[in-house]
C-alpha positions in Angstrom: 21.2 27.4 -1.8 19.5 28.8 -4.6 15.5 29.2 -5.0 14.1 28.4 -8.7 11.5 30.9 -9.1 9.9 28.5 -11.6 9.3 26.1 -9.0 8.2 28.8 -6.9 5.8 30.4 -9.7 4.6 26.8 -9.8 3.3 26.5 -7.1 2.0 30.2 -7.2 0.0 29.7 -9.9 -1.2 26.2 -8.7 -3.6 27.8 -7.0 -5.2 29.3 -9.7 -4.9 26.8 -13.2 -6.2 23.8 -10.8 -9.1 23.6 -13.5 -8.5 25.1 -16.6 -10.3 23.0 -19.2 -13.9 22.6 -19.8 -15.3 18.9 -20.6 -12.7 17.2 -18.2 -14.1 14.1 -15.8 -15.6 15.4 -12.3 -13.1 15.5 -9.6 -13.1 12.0 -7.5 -15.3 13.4 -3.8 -13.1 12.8 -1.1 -14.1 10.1 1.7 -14.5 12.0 4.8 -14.3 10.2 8.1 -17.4 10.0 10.0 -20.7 10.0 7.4 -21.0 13.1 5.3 -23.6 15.5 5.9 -24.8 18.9 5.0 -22.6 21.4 5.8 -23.8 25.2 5.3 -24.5 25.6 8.7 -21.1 24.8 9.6 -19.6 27.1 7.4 -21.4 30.0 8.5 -19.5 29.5 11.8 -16.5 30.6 10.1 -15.0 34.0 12.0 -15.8 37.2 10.1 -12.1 37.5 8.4 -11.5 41.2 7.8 -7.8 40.7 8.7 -5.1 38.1 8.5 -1.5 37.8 9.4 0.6 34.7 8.8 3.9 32.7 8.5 2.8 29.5 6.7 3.9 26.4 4.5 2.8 25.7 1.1 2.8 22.8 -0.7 2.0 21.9 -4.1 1.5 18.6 -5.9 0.9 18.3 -9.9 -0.6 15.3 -11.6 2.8 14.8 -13.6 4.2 14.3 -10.4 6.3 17.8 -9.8 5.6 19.0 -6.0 7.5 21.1 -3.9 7.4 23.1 -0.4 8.0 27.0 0.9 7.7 29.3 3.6 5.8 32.0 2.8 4.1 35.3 4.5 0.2 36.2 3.8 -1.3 39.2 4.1 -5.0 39.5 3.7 -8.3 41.6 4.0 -11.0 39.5 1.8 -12.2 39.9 -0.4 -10.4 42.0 -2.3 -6.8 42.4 -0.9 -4.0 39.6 -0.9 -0.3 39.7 -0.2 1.9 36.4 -0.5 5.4 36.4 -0.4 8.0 33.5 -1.2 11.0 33.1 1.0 14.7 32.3 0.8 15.7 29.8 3.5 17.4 33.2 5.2 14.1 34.8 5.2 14.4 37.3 2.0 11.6 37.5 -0.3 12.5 35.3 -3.5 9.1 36.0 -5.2 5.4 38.4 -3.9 2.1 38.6 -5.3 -0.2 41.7 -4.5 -4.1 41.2 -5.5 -5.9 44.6 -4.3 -9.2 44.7 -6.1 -9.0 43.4 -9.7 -5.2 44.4 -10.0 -2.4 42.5 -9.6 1.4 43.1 -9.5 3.7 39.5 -9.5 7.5 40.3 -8.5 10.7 37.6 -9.2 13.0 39.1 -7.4 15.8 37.1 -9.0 14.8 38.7 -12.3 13.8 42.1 -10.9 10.9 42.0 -12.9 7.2 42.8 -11.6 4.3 41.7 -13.8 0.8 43.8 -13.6 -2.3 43.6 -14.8 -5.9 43.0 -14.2 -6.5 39.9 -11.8 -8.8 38.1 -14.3 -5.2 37.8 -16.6 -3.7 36.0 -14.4 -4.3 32.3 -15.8 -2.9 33.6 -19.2 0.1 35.0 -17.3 2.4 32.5 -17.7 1.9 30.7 -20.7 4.0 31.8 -22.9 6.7 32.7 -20.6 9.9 30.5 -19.4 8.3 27.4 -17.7 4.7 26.3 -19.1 4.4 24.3 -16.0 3.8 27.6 -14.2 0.1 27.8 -15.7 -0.8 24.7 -13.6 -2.4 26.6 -11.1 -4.4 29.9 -11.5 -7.6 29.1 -9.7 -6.5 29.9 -6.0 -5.1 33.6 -6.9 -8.4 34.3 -8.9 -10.9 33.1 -6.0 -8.5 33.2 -3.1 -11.8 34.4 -0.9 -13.5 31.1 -1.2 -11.2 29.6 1.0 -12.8 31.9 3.9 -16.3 33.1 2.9 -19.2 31.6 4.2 -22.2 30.5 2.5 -23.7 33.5 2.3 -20.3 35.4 1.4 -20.7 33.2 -1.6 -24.1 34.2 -2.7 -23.2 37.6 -2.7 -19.7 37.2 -4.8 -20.3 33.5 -6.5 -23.5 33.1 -7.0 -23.9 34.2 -10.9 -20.3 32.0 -11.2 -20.8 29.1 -9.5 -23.1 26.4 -7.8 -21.4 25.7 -4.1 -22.4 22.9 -2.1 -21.4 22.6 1.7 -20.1 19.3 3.4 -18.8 18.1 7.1 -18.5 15.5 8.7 -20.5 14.7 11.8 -18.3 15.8 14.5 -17.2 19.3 12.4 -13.6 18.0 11.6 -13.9 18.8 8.1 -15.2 21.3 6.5 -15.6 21.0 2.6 -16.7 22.9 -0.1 -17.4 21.9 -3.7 -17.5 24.1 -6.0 -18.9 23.9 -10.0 -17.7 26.8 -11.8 -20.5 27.7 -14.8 -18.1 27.8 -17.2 -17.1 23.7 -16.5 -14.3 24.2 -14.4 -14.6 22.7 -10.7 -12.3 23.0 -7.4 -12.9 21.3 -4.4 -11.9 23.1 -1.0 -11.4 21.5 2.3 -10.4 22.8 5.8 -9.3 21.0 8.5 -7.7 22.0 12.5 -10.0 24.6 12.9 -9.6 27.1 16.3 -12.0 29.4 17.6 -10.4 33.0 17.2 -12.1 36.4 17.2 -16.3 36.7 18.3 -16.4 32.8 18.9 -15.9 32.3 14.9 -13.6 29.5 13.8 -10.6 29.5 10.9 -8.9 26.7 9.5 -5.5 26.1 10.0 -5.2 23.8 7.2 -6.4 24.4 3.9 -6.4 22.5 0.7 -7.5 22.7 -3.1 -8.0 20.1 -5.1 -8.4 20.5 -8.7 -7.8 19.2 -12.1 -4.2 20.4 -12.6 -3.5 18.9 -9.0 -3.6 19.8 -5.5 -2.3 22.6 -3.1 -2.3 22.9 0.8 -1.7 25.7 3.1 -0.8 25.4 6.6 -0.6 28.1 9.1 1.8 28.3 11.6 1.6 32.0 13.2 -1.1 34.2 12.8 -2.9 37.2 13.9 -6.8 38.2 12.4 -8.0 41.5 13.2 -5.6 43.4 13.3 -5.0 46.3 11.1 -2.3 46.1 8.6 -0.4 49.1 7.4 -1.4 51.1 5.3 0.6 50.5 2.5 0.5 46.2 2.8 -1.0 46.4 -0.9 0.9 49.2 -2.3 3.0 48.0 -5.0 6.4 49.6 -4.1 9.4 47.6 -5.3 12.4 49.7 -6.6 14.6 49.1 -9.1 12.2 46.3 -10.5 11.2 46.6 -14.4 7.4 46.1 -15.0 6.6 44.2 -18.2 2.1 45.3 -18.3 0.4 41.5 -19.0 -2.2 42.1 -21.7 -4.2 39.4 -22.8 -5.6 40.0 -26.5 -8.9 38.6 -27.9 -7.5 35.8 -30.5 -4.3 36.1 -29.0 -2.1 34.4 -27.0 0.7 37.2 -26.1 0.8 37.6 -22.4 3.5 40.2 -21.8 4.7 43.1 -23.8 
């Protein structure tokens, strides 16, 4: 069986493009069962994430209609470092991302070829590149932490970017958060099966984004929080892998050099 990285980068970058165009039409809210109510309070009872470690399954849904599905492994201190890889069906990595700070490092491992650059490039990444169905999805990758920051997480880090307001239903099924970037864009976040973990907090084992450019949901099947990682978890350190920089030019629309 052979993975298409294109698919794979798809659904990467999903995350990230879900709303890349000013002016569009405000995202539909979704009906939540029970009677929607104000939800910061809720959020707040989200565990104190320093660490996670996962197995999980991600899957992706465009509005033209492409979706797909894969295993993948996360690796995570928010806010500032993220490791996702892509696996084979035999468990090898077909494709990794590394965010650690504003840096980021993208590996196809069926190209041997690692992209870097600074984090804020990543929506430009792709769009000159093989597939332009790739750009899609930028938004999750960019603000990955907003999937696990509480309300006052978010005025610290979002507040000069966005205006957040917090929703749940009655009985705490749902926990969602709609976000209005000040630029125009807007992503809407919702988590669901939440367990109590670590110092009574809560995390979400489902986790979906809805934007624009479509929508994306990560489910976690095994994971430890808490627990330090090694070291090197967001070392770049692939061998044998050519690195192509991405610069993103003012006027420009060259990606790669």
């Amino acid at each position: 069986m052979i993975i298409n990285l294109n698919k794979i980068v798809c659904l990467a970058l999903l995350f990230i493009l879900l709303l890349s165009a000013c002016g569009r039409p405000p995202l539909i809210t979704e009906t939540l069962e029970g009677d929607a109510v104000a939800g910061r309070a809720a959020w707040e009872k989200l565990v104190d994430l320093k660490t996670l470690k996962a197995t999980a399954i991600l899957s992706w849904r465009a509005v033209d209609g492409r979706h797909g599905k894969h295993q993948v492994r996360l690796f995570m201190e928010p806010p500032e470092c993220l490791k996702m890889q892509w696996l084979t069906p035999w468990g090898s990595v077909a494709g990794q991302l590394i965010i650690a700070t504003d840096q980021f490092w993208f590996s196809d491992s069926r190209q041997r070829l690692t992209w870097y650059g600074k984090t804020a490039d990543l929506k430009s990444l792709f769009q000159l590149e093989e597939s332009r169905s790739w750009t899609s999805a930028t938004q999750f990758f960019q603000y990955w932490p907003l999937f696990f920051s509480s309300p006052q997480e978010d005025d610290v880090n979002y507040g000069s970017l966005a205006s957040i307001n917090y929703l749940t239903t009655e009985a705490g099924r749902f926990l969602n958060k709609v976000i209005n970037f000040r630029d125009g864009d807007e992503m809407h976040i919702r988590l669901d099966d939440l367990v109590e973990v670590a110092d009574g907090g809560f995390l979400a084992q489902n986790l979906e984004a809805l934007g624009h450019g479509g929508q994306i949901t990560l489910s976690l099947k095994k994971f430890t929080v808490q627990e330090s990682l090694a070291p090197e978890t967001f070392i770049y350190g692939l061998k044998n892998f050519k690195l192509r920089e991405c610069t993103v030019l003012k006027g420009d629309n060259n990606v790669g050099k």
